[in-house]
C-alpha positions in Angstrom: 0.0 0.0 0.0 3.1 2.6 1.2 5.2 1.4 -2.0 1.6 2.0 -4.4 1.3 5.3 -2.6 4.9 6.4 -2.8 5.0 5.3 -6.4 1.6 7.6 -7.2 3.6 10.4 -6.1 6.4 10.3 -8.0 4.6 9.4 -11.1 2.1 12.0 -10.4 4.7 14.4 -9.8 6.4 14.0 -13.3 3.2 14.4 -14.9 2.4 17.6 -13.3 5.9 19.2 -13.8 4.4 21.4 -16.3 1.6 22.5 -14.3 1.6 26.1 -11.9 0.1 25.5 -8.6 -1.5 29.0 -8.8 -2.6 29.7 -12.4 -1.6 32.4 -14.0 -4.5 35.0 -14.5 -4.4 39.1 -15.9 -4.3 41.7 -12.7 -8.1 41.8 -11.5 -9.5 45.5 -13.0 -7.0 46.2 -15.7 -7.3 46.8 -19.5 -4.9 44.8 -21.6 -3.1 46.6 -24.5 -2.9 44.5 -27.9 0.2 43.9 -29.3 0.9 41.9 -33.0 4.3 40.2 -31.8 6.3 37.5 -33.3 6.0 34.0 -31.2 8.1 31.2 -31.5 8.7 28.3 -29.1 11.3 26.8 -26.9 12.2 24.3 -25.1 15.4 23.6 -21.9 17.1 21.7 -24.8 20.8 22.4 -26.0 19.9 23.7 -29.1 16.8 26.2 -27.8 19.0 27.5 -24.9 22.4 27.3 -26.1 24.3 25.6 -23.6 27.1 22.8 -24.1 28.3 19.8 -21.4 31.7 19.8 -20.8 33.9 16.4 -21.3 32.3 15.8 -17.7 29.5 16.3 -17.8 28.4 19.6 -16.6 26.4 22.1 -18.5 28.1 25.3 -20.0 26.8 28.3 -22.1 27.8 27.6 -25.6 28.5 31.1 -26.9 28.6 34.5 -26.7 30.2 36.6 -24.1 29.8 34.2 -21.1 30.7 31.2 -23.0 32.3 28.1 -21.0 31.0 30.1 -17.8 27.7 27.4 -15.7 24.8 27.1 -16.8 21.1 26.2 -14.8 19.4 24.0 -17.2 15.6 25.0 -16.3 16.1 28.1 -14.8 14.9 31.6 -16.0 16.4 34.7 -16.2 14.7 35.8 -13.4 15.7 32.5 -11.1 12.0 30.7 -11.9 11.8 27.4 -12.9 11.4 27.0 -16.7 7.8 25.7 -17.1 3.9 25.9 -19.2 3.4 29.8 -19.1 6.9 31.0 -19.2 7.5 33.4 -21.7 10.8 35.2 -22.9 11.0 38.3 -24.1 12.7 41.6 -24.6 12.5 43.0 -20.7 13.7 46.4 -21.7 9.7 46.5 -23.8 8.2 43.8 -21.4 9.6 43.6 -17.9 9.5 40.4 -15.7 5.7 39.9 -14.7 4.2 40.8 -17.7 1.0 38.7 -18.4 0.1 37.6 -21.6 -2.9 35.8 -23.3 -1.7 34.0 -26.9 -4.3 32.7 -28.7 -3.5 28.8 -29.7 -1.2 28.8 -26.1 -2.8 30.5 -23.6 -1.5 32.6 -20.3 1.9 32.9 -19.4 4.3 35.3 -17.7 7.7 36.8 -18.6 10.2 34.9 -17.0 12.9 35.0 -19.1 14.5 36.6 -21.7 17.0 35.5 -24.2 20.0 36.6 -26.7 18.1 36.5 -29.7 14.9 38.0 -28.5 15.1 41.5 -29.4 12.1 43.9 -29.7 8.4 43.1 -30.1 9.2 39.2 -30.3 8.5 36.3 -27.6 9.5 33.3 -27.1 7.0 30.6 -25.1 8.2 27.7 -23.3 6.9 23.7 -24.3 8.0 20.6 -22.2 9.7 19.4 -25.5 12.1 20.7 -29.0 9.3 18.8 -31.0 6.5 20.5 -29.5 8.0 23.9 -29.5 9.2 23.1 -33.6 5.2 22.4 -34.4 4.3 25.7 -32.4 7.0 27.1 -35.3 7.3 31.0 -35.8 4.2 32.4 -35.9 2.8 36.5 -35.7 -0.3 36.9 -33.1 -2.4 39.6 -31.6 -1.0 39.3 -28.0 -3.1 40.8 -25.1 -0.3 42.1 -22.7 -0.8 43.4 -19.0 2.2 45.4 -17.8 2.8 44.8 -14.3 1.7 48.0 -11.8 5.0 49.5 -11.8 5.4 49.7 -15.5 1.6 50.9 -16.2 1.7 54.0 -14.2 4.3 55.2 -16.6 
């Protein structure tokens, strides 16, 4: 009965690693402003992220300025776990907390940014390379909700 239990758990726990305990909804009251953005997809794979293992093992950043320096496969920009609703974008246009609604995907929040996501382009996250290859490249009217700080501006 313990083992059945204990084995429920786990299983039910890799199933659900996609899923947010708290989902993610707009700010209650506010207006979202439309945006016509270019979405792709990505996944914590080696080619999505750009990170290397070294001859031991461990994971790297492939390129660019910090290249050879650790990486934390999973992990956002902002130190959240990489998950369904994480979105990447340009935080200098977007900050960290932005909501989103895209059609075909659903909520999400910026969580992470990346090197080739420059401007009015976004990047959301799948469990897997194949799913986030079918999602493709895509343009979209994106309903965005700044967070507070960035709307009294």
């Amino acid at each position: 009965m313990l083992a059945g239990l204990a084995g429920l758990l786990v299983l039910g726990g890799c199933l659900m690693r996609d899923v947010r305990w708290a989902p993610v909804r707009p700010p209650s009251g506010a207006k979202p402003s439309m945006y016509r953005l270019e979405v792709t997809g990505y996944c914590p794979c080696e080619i999505c992220c750009g990170w290397t293992r070294t001859w031991y093992g461990k994971p790297v950043i492939a390129y660019g300025p910090n290249k050879g320096k650790p990486k934390a496969v999973g992990i956002t920009a902002s130190g959240a776990k990489a998950r369904r609703g994480t979105i990447a974008a340009d935080t200098s246009i977007f900050p960290f907390g932005t909501v989103m609604y895209v059609p075909g995907y659903g909520y999400g929040v910026v969580e992470d940014r990346g090197g080739a996501i420059k401007g009015y382009k976004i990047d959301l996250y799948f469990s897997s390379h194949q799913t986030a290859r079918e999602w493709g490249r895509v343009r979209r009217e994106v309903k965005v909700w700044l967070p507070p700080e960035q709307r009294r501006k």
